[in-house]
Backbone as a ProteinNet text record, in pm:
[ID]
protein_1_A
[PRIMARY]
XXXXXXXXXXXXXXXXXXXXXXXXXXXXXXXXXXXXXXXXXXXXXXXXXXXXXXXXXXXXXXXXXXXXXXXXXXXXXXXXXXXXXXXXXXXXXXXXXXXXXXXXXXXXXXXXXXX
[TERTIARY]
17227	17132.3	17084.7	16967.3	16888	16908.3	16944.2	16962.3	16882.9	16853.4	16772	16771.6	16861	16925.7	16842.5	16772.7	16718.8	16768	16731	16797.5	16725.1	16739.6	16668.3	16557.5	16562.7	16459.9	16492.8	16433.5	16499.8	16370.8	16378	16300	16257.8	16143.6	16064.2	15983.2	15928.4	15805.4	15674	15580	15416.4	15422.9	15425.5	15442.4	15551.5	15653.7	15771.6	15830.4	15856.5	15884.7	16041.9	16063.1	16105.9	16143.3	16265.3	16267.6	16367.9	16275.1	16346.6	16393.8	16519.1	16572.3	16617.4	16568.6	16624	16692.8	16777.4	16888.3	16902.8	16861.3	16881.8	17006.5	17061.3	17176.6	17137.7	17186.3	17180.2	17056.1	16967.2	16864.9	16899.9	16775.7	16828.3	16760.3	16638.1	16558.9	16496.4	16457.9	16377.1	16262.3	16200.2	16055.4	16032.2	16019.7	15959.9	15831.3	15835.2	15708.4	15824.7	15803.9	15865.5	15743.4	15774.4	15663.7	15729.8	15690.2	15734.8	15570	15611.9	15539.7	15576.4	15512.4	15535.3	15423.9	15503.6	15496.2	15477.1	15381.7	15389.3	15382.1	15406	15406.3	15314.6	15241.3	15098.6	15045.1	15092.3	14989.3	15056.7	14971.8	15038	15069.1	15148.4	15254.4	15200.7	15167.9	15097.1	15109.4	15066.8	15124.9	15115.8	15226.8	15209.4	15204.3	15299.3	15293.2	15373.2	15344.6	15410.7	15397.6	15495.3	15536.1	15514.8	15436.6	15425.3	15522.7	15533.6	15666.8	15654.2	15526.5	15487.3	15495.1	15532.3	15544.1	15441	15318.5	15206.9	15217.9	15157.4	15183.7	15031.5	15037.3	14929.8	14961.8	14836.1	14916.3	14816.7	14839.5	14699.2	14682	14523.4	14427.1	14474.8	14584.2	14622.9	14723.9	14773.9	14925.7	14886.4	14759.3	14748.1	14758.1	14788.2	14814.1	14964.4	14967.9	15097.4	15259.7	15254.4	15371	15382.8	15499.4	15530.5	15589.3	15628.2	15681.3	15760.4	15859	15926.7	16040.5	16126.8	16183.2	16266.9	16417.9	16498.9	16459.2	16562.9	16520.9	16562.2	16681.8	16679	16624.6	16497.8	16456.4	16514.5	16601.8	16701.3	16720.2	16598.8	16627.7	16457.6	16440	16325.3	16316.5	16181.8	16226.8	16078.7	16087.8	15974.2	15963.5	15908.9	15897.7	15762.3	15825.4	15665.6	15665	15572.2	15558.9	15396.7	15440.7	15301.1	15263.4	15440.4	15383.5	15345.2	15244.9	15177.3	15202.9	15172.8	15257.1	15207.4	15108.2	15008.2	15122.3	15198.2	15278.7	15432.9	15405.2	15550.3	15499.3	15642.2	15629.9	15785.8	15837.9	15931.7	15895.6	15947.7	15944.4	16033	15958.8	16024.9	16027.8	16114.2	16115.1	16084.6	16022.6	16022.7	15992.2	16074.3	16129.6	16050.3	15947	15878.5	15918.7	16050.3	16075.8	16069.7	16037.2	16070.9	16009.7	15877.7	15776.7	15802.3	15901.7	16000.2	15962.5	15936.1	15967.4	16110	16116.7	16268.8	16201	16267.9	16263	16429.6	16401.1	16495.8	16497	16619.6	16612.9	16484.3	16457.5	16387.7	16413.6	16390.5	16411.9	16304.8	16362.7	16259.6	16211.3	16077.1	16048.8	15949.7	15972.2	15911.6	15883.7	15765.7	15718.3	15646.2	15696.3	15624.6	15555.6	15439.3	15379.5	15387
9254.2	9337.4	9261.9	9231.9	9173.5	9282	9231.7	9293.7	9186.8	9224.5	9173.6	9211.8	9124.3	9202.7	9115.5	9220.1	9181.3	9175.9	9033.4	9026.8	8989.3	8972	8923.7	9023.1	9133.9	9228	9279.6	9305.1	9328.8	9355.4	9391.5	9398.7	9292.5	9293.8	9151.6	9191.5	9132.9	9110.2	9052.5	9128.4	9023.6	8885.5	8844.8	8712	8593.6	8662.5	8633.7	8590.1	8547.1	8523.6	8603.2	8607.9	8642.3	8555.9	8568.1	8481.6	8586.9	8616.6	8712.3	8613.1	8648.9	8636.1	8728.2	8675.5	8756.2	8665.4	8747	8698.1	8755.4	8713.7	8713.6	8726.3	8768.1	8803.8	8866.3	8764.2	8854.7	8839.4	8745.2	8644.3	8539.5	8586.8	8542.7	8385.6	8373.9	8269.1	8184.6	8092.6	8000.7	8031.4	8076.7	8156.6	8255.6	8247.1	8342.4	8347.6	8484.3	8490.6	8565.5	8529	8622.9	8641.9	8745	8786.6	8836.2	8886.9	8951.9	9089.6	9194	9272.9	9368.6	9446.6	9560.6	9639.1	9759.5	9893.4	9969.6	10000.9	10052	10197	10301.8	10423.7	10477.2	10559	10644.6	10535.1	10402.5	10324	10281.3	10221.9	10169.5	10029.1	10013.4	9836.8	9777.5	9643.2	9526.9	9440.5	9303.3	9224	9087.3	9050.7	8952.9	8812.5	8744.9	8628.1	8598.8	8525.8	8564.9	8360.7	8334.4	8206.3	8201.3	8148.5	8129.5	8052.1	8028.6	7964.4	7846.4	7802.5	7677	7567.7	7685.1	7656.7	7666.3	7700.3	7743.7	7854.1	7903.2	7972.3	8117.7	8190.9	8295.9	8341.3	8407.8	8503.3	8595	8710.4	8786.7	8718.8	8781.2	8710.7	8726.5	8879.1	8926.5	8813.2	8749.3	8700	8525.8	8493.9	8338.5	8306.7	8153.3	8093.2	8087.2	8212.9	8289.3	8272	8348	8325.8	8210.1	8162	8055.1	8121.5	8106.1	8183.1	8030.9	8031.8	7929.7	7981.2	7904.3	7953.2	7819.9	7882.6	7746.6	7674.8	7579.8	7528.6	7580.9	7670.9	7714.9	7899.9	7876.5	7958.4	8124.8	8131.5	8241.4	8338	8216.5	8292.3	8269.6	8327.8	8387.2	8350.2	8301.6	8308.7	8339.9	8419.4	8461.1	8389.3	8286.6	8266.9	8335.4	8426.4	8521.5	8476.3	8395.9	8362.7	8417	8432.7	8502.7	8656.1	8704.5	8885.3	8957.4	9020.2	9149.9	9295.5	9374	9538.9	9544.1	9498.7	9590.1	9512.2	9397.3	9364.9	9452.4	9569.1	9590.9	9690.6	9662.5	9750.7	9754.7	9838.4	9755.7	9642	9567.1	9417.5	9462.8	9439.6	9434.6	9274.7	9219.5	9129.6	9161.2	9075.7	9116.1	9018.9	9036.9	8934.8	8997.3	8886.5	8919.6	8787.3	8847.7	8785.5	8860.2	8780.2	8823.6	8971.5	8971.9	9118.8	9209.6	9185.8	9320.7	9260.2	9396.9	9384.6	9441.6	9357.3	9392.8	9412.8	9540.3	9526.4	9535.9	9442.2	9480.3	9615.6	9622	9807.6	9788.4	9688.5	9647.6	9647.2	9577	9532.7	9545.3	9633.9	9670.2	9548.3	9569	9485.1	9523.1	9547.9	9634.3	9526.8	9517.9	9462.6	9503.8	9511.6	9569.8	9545.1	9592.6	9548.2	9563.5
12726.6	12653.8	12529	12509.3	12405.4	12284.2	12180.3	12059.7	11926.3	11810.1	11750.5	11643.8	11492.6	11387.7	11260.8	11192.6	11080	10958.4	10834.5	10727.1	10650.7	10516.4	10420.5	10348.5	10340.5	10276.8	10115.8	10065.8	9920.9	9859.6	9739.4	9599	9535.8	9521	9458.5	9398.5	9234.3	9170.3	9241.4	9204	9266.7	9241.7	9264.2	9292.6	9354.2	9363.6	9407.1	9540.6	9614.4	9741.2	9786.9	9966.8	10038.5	10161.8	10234.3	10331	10458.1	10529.7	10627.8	10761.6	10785.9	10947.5	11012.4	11180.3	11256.3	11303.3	11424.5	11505.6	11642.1	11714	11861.7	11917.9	12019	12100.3	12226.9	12339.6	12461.5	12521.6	12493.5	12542.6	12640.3	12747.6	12906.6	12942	12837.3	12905	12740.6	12801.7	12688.4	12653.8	12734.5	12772.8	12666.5	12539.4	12512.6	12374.6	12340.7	12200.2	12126.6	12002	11883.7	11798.7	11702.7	11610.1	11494.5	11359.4	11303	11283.9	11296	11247.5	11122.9	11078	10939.6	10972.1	10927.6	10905.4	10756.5	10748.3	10543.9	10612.1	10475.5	10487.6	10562.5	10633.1	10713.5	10744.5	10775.2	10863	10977.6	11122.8	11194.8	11198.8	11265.8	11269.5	11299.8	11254.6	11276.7	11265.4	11372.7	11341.9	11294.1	11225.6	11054.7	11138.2	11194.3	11208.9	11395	11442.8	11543.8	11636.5	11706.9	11768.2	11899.3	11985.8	12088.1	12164.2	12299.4	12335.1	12304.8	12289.2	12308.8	12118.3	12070.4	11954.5	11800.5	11908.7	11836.3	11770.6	11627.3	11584.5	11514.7	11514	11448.5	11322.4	11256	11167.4	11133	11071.5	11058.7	10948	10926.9	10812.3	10659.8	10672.2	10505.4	10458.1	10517.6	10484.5	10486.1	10578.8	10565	10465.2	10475.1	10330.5	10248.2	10271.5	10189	10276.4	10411.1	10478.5	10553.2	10645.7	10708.6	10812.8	10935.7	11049	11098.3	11110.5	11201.7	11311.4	11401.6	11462.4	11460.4	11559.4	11560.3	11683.2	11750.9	11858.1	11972.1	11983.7	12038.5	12100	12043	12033.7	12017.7	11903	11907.1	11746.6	11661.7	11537.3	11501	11423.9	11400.7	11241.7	11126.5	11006.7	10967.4	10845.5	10752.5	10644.9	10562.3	10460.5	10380.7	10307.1	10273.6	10052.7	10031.1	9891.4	9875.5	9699.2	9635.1	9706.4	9679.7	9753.3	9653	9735	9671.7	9719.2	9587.6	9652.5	9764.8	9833	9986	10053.5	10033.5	10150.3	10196.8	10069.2	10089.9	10239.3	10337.2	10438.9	10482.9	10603.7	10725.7	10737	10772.9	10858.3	11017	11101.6	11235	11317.1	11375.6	11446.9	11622.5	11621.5	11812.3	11894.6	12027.7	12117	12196.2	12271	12443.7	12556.7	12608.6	12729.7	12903.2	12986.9	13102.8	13110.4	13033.9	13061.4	12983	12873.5	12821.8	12644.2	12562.7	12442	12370.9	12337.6	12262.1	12074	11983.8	11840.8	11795.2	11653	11535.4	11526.1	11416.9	11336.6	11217.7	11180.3	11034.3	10926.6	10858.9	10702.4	10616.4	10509.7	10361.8	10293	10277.7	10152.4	10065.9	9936	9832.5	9765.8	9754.3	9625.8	9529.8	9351.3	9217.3	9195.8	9158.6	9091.2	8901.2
[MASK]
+++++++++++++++++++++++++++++++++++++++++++++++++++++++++++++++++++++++++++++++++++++++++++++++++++++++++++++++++++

C-alpha cells in the first residue's frame, strides 16, 4: 500500500523560505509523476510544481521563479524548496504520487505565511 508522509510546514515571514518533503513507502514501480499541490481556505487544490518521470519538471505560473521541485533518484522522495513566500502562498501543501493509473495523496502540511 502506497503511503505518502508530509514534512516541513511551519510559520514563516513574507519573505522567508520553506523546504517541504515527502516520503514515499510502498511504491511498486519507477514509473512515475509526483507533484506537490495546495489548498488555501474556500478555494480549490492546485497544482504548484510537479516531476515528470522523465525528470522534467512544471510549475504553475504563481510560484515560478520562487519554488524549486526536485526529487531523489530513486524516485521516492519528493522536495519543495519554496523562497520569497508570500501570504497568498499560505495553503495545505499536499504531495502526490501517480503510478500504475492510481493517485496516491499525503495527509498535508501547513504553511502560513505573515505578512
Amino acid at each position: 500500500q502506497v503511503q505518502l508522509v508530509e514534512s516541513g510546514g511551519g510559520l514563516v515571514q513574507a519573505g522567508g523560505s520553506l523546504r517541504l518533503s515527502c516520503t514515499a513507502s510502498g511504491t511498486s514501480s519507477l514509473i512515475n509523476v509526483m507533484s506537490w499541490y495546495r489548498q488555501a481556505p474556500g478555494k480549490q487544490r492546485e497544482m504548484v510544481a510537479v516531476v515528470y518521470n522523465g525528470g522534467d519538471t512544471d510549475y504553475a505560473d504563481s510560484v515560478k521563479g520562487r519554488f524549486t521541485v526536485s526529487r531523489n533518484n530513486a524516485k521516492t522522495s519528493l522536495f519543495l524548496q519554496m523562497n520569497n513566500l508570500k501570504p497568498e502562498d499560505t495553503a495545505v501543501y499536499y504531495c502526490k504520487l501517480f503510478e500504475h493509473g492510481a493517485n496516491y495523496w499525503g495527509q498535508g502540511t501547513q504553511v502560513t505565511v505573515s505578512s
